[in-house]
C-alpha positions in Angstrom: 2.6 -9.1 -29.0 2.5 -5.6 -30.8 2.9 -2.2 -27.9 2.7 0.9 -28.4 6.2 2.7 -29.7 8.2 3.1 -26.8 8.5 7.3 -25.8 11.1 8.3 -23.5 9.9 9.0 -19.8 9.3 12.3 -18.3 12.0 13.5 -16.7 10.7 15.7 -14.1 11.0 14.9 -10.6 11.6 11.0 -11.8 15.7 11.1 -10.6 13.9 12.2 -7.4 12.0 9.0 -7.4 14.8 7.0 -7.8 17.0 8.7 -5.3 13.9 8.0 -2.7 14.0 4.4 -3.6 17.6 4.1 -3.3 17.9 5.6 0.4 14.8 3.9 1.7 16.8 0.6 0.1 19.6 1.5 1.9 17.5 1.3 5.2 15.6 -1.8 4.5 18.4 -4.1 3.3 17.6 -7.2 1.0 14.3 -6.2 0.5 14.1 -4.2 -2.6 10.8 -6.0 -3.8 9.1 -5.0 -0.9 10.1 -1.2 -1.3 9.1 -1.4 -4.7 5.7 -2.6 -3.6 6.0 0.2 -1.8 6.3 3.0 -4.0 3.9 0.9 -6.4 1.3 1.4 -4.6 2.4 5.0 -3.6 2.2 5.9 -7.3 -1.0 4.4 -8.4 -3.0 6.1 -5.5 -3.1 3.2 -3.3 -2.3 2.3 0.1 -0.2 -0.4 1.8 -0.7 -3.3 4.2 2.8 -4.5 5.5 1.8 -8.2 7.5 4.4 -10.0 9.5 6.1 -10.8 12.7 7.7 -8.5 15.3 11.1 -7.1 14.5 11.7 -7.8 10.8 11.1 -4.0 9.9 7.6 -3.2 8.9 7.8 0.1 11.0 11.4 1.0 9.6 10.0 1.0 6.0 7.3 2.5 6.9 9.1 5.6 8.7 11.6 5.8 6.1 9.0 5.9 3.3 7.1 9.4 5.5 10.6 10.9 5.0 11.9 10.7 1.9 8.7 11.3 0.5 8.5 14.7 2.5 5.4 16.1 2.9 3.5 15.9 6.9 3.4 12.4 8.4 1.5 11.1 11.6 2.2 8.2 13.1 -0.7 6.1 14.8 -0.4 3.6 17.4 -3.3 1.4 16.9 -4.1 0.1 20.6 -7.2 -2.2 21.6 -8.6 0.8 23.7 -8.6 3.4 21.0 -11.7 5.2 19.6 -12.4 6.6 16.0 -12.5 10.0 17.4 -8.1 9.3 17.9 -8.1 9.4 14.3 -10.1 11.5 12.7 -10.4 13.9 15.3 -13.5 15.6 16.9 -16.0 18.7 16.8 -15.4 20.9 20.5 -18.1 23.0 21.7 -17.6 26.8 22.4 -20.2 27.8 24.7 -19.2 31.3 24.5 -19.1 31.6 21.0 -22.4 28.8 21.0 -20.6 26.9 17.8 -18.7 24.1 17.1 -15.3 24.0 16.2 -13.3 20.5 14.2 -10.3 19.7 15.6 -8.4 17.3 13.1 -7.2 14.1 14.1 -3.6 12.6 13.8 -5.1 11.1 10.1 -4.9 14.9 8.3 -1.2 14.1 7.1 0.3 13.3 3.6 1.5 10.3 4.8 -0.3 7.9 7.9 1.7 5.1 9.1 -1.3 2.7 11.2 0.9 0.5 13.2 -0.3 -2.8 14.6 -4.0 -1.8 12.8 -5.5 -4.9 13.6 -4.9 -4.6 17.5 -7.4 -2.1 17.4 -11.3 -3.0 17.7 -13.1 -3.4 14.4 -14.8 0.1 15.1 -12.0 2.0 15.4 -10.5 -0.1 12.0 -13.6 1.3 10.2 -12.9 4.6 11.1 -10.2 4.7 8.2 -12.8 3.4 5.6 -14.0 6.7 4.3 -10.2 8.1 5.0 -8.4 6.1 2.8 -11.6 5.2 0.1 -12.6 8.9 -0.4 -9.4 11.0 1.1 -12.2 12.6 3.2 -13.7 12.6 6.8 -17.0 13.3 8.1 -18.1 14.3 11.2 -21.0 15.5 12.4 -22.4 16.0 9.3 -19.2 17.9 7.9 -16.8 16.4 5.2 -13.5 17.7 5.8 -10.9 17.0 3.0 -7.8 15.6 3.8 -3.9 16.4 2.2 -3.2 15.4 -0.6 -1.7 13.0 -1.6 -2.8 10.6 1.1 -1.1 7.6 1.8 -1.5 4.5 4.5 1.0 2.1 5.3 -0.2 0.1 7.9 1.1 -3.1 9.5 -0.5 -6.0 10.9 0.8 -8.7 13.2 0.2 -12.4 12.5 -3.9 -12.7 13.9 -2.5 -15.8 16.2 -0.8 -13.0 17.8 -2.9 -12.3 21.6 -4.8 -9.7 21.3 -5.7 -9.3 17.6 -8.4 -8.2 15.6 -8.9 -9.8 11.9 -9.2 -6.8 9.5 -13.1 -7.2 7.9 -13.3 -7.7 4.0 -14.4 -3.9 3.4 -11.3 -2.8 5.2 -8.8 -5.1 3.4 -10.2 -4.4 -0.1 -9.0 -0.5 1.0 -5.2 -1.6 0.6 -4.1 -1.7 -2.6 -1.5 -3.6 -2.1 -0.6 -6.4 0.8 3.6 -7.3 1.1 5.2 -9.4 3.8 9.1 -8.8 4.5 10.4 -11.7 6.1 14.3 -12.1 7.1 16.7 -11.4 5.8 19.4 -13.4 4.0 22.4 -14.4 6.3 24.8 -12.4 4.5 22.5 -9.3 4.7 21.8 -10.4 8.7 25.7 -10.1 9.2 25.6 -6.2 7.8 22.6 -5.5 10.3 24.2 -7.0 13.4 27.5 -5.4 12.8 26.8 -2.1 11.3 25.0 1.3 12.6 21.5 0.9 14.8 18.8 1.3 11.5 17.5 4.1 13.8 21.2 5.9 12.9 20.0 5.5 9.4 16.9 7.1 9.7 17.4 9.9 11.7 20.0 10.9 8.3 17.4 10.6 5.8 16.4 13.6 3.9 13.5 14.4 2.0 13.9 13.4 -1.7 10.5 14.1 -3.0 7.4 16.6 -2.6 3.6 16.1 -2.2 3.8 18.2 -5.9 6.2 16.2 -6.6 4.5 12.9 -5.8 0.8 13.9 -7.5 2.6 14.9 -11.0 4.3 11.1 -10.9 1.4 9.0 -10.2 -0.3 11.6 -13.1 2.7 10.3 -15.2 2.5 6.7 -14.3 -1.6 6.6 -15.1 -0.6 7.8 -18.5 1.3 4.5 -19.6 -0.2 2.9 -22.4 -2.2 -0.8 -21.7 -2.4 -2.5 -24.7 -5.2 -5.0 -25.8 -3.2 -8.4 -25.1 -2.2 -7.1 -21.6 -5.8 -6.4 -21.0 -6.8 -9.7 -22.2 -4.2 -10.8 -19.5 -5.9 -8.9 -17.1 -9.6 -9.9 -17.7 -7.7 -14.2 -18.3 -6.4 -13.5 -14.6 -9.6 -11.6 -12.9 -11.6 -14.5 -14.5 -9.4 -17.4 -13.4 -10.0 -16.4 -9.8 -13.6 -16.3 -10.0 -13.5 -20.3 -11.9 -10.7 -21.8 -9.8 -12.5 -24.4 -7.4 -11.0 -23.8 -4.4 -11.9 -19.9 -4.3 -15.5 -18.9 -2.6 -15.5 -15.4 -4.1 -12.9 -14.1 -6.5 -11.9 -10.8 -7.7 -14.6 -7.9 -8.6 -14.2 -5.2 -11.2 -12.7 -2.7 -9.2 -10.1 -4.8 -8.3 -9.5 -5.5 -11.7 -9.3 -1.6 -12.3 -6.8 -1.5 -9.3 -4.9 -4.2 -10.9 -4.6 -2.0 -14.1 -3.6 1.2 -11.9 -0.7 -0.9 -10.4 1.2 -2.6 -13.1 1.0 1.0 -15.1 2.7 2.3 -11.6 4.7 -0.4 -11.6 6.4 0.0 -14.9 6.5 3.3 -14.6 9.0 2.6 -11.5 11.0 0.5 -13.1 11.5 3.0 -15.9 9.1 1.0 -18.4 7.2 3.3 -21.2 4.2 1.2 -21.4 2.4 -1.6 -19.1 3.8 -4.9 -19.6 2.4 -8.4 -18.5 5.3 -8.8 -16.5 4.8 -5.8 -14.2 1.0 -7.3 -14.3 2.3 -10.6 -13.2 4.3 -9.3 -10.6 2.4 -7.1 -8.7 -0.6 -10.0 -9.0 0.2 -11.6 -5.7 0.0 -8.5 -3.8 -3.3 -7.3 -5.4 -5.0 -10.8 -5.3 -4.3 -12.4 -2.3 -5.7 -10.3 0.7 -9.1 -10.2 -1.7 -9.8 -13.4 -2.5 -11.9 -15.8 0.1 -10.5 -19.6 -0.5 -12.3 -22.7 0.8 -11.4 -23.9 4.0 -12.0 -27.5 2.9 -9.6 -26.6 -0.4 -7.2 -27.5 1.8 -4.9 -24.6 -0.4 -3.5 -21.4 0.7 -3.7 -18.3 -0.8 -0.2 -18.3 -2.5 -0.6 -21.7 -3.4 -3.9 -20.6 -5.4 -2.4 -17.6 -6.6 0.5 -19.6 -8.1 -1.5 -22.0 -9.9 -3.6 -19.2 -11.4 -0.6 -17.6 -12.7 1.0 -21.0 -13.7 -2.4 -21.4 -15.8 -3.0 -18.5 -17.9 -0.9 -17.8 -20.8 1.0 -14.6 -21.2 0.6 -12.5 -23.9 
């Protein structure tokens, strides 16, 4: 396969970059695929669905992404009582003055951390729709822009959990990206049981980037050259979901656009001058799964779908 000459990367604000990845790394141990999900879908202008049991450290990486990162953050503690107007916040009446004045919600921040989304009713879920598709609000007829950049990372238990709500297609298809963490390895496990609380760790993190900072790197990373046999990857992968027999409905253009917006991000991470199919490849899983809708009577999970369609179409 013939790419593009390689150019050396820009070099502003990228050691920044790397020094956020190392401390949030040094928070979350053993995970460094999950961090770089992370910042994946940080650069390409995406957002973040973090899916897995209690206690394994969805909310850690999720705080210590809002620091490092700098900027305003908001946390939001998704509860099955909560309303829309928690989030996005309302319009007060001033009888005096006879007007209406908007009072933003917790979601006017840089960075939003959703935590436990899905124990909140599917109304109040919706609520982030135009938030996290437009980076706007509107109420009452008003659109009211929101900070730049604008970044969810929300986390979902298990929906077997008691008193879940399952996420609705239009909501899921608003995360770029969807990661579990798992445990860790035993070694790893030994360094968390006998070393500092990971709240220590935390409350020592500094600020390694800017929102400046972060909108000129995802400008960098959409700049990475795609060549025509990693886009022929692409389109083989896009249309192996929408042939394999066990999927209902497979992926749509946009997610193929998305796709193309994270592996440039990607590379660009991993210090890559142009989009390879291997950053394609591995960011894949994470794109593809939470979008695709697989026949119960397949008998197939999602992985195991998404493995064979990567086991089936040649790399460039």
């Amino acid at each position: 396969m013939t790419e593009a000459p390689v150019q050396p990367l820009k070099e502003n604000h990228f050691s920044a970059l790397q020094t956020a990845r190392a401390e949030v790394n040094k928070v979350i141990v053993d995970k460094a695929d999950v961090v770089d999900f992370a910042f994946t879908a940080l650069l390409a202008g995406g957002h973040l669905l973090i899916e897995d049991l209690p206690g394994v450290g969805k909310t850690t990486l999720a705080h210590a992404m809002s620091i490092t990162l700098g900027g305003s953050w908001q946390r939001i503690q998704f509860t099955n009582d909560m309303l829309p107007a928690d989030i996005i916040g309302v319009s007060v009446f001033h009888k005096d003055e006879a007007n209406f004045e908007f009072r933003p919600g917790p979601v006017f921040a840089n960075v939003i951390l959703a935590d436990e989304i899905n124990r909140a009713t599917p109304r109040t879920q919706s609520a982030l729709l135009e938030a996290m598709a437009e980076g706007q609000v509107t109420v009452d007829g008003q659109t009211h822009a929101l900070p730049q950049p604008f970044f969810v990372i929300a986390t979902q238990n298990p929906l077997d959990m008691v008193g879940t709500y399952p996420l609705p297609d239009s909501q899921l298809d608003r995360f770029l990206l969807r990661t579990r963490i798992g445990y860790p390895s035993p070694a790893e496990e030994r360094r968390l049981l006998i070393e500092p609380d990971r709240r220590e760790y935390l409350a020592n993190l500094k600020p390694s980037l800017s929102p400046q900072a972060v909108l000129a790197l995802a400008t960098q990373a959409a700049e990475l050259h795609v060549s025509e046999p990693v886009l022929d990857y692409i389109q083989a992968l896009i249309a192996a979901t929408r042939s394999h027999a066990a999927v209902r409905v497979g992926l749509s253009p946009r997610a193929g656009l998305a796709l193309i917006r994270t592996a440039r991000a990607h590379a660009f991470l991993n210090q890559v001058a142009y989009c390879t199919p291997e950053s394609v490849k591995t960011v894949f899983p994470g794109l593809a799964a939470h979008r695709l809708q697989i026949q119960p009577e397949s008998g197939l999970g999602h992985q195991e779908v998404i493995d064979e369609i990567l086991g089936s179409t040649a790399i460039p």
